[in-house]
C-alpha positions in Angstrom: 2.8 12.0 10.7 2.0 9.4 8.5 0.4 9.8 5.1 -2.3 7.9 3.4 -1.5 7.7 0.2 -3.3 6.1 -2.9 -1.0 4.7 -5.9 -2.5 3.5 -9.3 -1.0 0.7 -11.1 -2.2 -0.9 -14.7 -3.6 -4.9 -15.2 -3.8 -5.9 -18.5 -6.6 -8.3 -19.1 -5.5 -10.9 -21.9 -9.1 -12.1 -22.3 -10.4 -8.5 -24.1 -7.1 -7.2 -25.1 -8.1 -4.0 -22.9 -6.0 -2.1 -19.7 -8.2 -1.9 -16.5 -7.0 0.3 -13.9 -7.2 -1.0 -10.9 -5.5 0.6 -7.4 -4.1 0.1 -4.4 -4.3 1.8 -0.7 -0.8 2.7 0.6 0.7 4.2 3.9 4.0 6.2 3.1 6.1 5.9 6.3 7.6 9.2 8.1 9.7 11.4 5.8 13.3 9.9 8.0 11.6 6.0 7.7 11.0 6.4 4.1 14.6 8.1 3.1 16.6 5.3 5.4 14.4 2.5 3.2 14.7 4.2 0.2 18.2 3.7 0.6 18.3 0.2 1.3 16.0 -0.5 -1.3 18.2 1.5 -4.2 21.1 0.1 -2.4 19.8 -3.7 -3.2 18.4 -3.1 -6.4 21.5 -2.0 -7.4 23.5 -5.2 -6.2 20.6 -8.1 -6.8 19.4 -6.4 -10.3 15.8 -6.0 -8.7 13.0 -3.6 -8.2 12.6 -0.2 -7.2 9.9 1.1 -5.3 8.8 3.5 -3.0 8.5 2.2 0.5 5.3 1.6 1.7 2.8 -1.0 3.4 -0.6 -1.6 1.6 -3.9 -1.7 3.3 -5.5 -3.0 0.6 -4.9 -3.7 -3.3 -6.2 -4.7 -6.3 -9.6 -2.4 -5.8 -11.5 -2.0 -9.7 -13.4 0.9 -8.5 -13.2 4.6 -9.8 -10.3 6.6 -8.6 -13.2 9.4 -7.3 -15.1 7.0 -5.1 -11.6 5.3 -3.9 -10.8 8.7 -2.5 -13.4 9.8 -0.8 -13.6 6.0 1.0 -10.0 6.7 2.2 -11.0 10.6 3.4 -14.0 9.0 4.9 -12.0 6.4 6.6 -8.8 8.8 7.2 -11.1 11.4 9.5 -11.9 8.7 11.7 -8.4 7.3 12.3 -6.1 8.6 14.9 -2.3 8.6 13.9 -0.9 5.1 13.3 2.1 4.0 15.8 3.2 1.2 13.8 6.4 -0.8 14.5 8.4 -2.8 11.8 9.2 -6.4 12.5 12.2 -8.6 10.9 12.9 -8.3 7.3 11.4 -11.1 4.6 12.4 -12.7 1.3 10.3 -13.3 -1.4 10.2 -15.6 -4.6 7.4 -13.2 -6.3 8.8 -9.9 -8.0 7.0 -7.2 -5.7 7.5 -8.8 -2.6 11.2 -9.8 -3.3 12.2 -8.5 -0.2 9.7 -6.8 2.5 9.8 -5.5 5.7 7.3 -6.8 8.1 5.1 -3.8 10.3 3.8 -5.9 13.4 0.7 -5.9 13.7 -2.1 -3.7 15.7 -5.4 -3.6 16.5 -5.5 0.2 15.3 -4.0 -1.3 12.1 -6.4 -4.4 11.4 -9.1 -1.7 12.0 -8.0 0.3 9.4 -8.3 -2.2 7.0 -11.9 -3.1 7.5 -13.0 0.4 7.2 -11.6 1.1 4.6 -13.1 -2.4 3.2 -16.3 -1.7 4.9 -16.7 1.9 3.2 -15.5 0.5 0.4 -17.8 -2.4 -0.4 -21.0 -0.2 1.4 -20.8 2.8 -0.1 -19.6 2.6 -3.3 -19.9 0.3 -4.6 
């Protein structure tokens, strides 16, 4: 099954001197997809002195809305969606620090779909 999951992470804006929170929409891979990547990611960090993160593909980012009204765009959304059957394609390199190495997840119309929703309820309903 996969899981929807939201993560929140800070920008500081230099301009004010004040921290805006501002989120992103994940989907966490199946429990046996996310320990194997897990792995490999440790694994690399260890070796190339980079990142650690949780594995993960983001629908959409960088959303300055309140954390309430994020969540009930993604239930809204979530209800509607049948599972995802998602694929992953060959693996990527990166010059910027989150994406230093990726895994590409070929894409689907199911997939595509998902993100306008969520951008539709998004912008529609609250904003």
């Amino acid at each position: 099954m996969t899981e929807i999951n939201i993560y929140v992470h800070k920008v500081t804006r230099n301009l004010h001197k004040m921290t805006k929170m501002k989120y992103s929409i994940w989907i966490i891979p199946p429990q046996s997809v996310f320990d194997e990547l897990s792995k490999i990611i440790n694994d690399l960090s260890i070796v190339q002195n980079g990142p650690v993160f949780k594995p993960h593909m983001t629908i959409l980012g960088s959303i300055d809305r309140e954390l309430s009204d994020i969540q009930k765009a993604v239930e809204t959304v979530a209800k509607g969606t049948e599972k995802l059957n998602l694929s992953l394609g060959p693996v990527s390199f990166s010059t910027t620090y989150f994406q230093s190495v990726l895994v590409r997840v070929n894409s689907t119309a199911q997939l595509m779909q998902l993100n306008l929703d969520i951008i539709i309820v998004k912008i529609s309903r609250y904003v």
